[in-house]
C-alpha positions in Angstrom: 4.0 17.2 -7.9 1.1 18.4 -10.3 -0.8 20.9 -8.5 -4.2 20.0 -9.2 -3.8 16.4 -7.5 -5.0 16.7 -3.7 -5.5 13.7 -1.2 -8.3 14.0 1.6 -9.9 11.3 4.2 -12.8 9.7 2.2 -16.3 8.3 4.1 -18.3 5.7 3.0 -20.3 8.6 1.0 -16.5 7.9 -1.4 -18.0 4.8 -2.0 -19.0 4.8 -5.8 -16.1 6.6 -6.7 -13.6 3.8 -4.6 -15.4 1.0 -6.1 -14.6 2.8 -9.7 -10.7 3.3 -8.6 -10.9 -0.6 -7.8 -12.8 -2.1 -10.6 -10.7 0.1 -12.9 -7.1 -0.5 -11.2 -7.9 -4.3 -10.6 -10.0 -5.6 -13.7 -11.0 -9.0 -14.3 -9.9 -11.8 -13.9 -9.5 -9.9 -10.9 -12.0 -11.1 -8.2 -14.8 -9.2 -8.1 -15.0 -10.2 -4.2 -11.7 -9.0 -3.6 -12.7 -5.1 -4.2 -13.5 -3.0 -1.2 -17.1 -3.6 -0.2 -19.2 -0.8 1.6 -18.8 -2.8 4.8 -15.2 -2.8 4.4 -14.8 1.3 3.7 -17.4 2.0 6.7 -15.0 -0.3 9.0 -11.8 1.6 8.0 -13.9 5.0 8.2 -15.2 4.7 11.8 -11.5 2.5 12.6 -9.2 4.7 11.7 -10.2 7.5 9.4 -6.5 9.1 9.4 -5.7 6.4 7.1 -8.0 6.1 4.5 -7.2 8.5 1.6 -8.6 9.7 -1.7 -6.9 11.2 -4.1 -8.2 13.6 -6.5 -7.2 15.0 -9.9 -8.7 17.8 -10.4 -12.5 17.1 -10.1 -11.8 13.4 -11.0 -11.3 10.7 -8.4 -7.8 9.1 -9.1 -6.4 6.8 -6.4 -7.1 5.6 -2.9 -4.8 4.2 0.0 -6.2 2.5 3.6 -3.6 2.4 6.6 -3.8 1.0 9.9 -1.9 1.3 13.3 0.5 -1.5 13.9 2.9 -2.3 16.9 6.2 -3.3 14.5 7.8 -6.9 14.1 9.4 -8.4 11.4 7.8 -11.7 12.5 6.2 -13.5 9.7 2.8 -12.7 8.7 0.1 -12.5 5.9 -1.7 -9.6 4.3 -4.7 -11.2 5.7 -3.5 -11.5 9.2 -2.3 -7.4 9.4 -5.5 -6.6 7.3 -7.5 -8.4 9.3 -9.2 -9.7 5.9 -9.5 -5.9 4.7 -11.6 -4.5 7.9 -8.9 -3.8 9.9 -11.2 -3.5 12.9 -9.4 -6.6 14.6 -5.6 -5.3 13.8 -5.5 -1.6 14.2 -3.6 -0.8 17.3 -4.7 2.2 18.7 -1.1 2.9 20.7 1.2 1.2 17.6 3.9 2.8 17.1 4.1 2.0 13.0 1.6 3.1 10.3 1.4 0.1 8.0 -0.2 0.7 4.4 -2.0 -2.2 3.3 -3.7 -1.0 -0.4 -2.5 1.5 -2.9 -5.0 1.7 -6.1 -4.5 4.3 -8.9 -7.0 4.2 -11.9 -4.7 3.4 -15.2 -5.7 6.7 -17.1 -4.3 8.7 -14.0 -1.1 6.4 -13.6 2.1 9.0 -14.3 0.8 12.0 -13.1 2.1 11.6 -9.8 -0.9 9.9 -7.6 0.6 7.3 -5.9 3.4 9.3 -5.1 1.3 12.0 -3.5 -0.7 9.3 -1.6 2.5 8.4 -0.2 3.6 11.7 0.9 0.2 11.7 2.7 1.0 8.9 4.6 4.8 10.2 5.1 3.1 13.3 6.5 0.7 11.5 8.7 3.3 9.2 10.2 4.7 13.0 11.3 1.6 14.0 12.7 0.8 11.1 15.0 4.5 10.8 16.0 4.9 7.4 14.8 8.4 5.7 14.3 8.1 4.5 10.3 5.6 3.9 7.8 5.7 0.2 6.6 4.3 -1.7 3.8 4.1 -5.5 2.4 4.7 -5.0 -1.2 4.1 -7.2 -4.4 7.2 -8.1 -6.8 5.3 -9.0 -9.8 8.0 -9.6 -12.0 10.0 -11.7 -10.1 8.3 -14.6 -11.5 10.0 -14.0 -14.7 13.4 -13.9 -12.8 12.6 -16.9 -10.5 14.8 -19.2 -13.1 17.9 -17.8 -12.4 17.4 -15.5 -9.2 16.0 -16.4 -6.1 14.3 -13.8 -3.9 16.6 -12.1 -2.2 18.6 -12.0 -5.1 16.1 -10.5 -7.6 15.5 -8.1 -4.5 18.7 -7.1 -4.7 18.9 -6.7 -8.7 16.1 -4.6 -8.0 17.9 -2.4 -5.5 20.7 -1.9 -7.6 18.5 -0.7 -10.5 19.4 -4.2 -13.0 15.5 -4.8 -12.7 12.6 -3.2 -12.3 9.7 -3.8 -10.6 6.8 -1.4 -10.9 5.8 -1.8 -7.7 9.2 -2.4 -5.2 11.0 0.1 -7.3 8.0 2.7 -6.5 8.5 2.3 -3.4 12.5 2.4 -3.5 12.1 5.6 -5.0 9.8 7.3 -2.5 12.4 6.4 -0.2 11.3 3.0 1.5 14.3 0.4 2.3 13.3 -3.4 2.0 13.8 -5.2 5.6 13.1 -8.4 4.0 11.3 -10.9 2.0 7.7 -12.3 3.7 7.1 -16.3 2.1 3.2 -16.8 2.0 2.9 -13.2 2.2 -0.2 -13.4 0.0 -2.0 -14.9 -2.7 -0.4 -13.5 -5.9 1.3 -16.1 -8.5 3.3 -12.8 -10.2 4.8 -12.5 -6.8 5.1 -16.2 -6.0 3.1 -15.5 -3.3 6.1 -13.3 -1.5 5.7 -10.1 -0.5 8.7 -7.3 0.9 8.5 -5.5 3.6 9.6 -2.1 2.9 10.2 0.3 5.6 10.2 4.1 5.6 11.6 6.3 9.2 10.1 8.5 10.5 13.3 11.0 10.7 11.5 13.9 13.4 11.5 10.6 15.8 11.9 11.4 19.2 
């Protein structure tokens, strides 16, 4: 990993810099509205601060990830609903046993160098810390909708596994060493995605 990249907690004093990431990662058309808003970074700050992360290149603000606490199931559910609309006040589980990412963001310029990867070993490394079983995540397949003609989902999950297709988001996470557990319908509002999202799964393998 390049050595000047570093991930820390951020506070809602991160907040200029986070709204940069965002507007820069996720530019219009976009919603505005759907960026993190002050409100939003001071409830994950005084929620769960473990699980909001900056990363930094250098002296230069790159990426940023927000995790909550989650007692597992593979039920059916929305990002909304695990989110809890992005505050995460009302689903954080102080005693779950799962860390469960719900945003990555990496400005474009800094996409390559290895940020998202090293926000995900910060997360790896926290699941460690805390003791937790697995790290999970809902991901986006944005290209399936170019596949949805001849594949249905858990087929072009499966090209995707095997490396026929990629994905820039499910084959990130494939190679940081997630496993899918299974397609989510309704997962979120995302017409790339066809509204699906994965869950992806990472163990925690000093589980006791």
């Amino acid at each position: 990993m390049n050595s000047s990249i570093f991930v820390r907690s951020y506070s809602p004093a991160d907040y200029p810099a986070l709204l940069q990431i965002q507007k820069e990662a996720f530019p219009p058309p976009f919603p505005e509205d759907l960026w993190w808003s002050k409100d939003h970074i001071k409830a994950h700050t005084e929620t769960f601060p473990e699980g909001a992360m900056i990363a930094f290149d250098g002296e230069e603000a790159a990426g940023s990830s927000t995790a909550l606490l989650t007692a597992f199931t593979k039920e059916d559910h929305t990002w909304d609903e695990v989110a809890d609309n992005g505050y995460i006040r009302q689903s954080h589980d102080p005693q779950g046993d799962t860390l469960y990412g719900i945003d990555v963001c990496v400005r474009p310029a800094f996409r390559g160098r290895g940020i998202a990867g090293a926000l995900y070993e910060a997360r790896k490394q926290l699941v460690r810390e805390l003791g937790l079983k697995r790290y999970v995540a809902g991901c986006r397949i944005p290209e399936f909708h170019k596949h949805a003609d001849t594949l249905d989902v858990h087929a072009f999950i499966k090209e995707v596994e095997a490396g026929n297709v990629y994905d820039p988001v499910l084959s990130f996470m494939l190679k940081q060493g997630l496993q899918v557990l299974r397609p989510i319908p309704g997962y979120l509002d995302d017409e790339e995605s066809l509204h699906y999202g994965v869950l992806v799964e990472w163990k925690n393998p000093d589980y006791r």
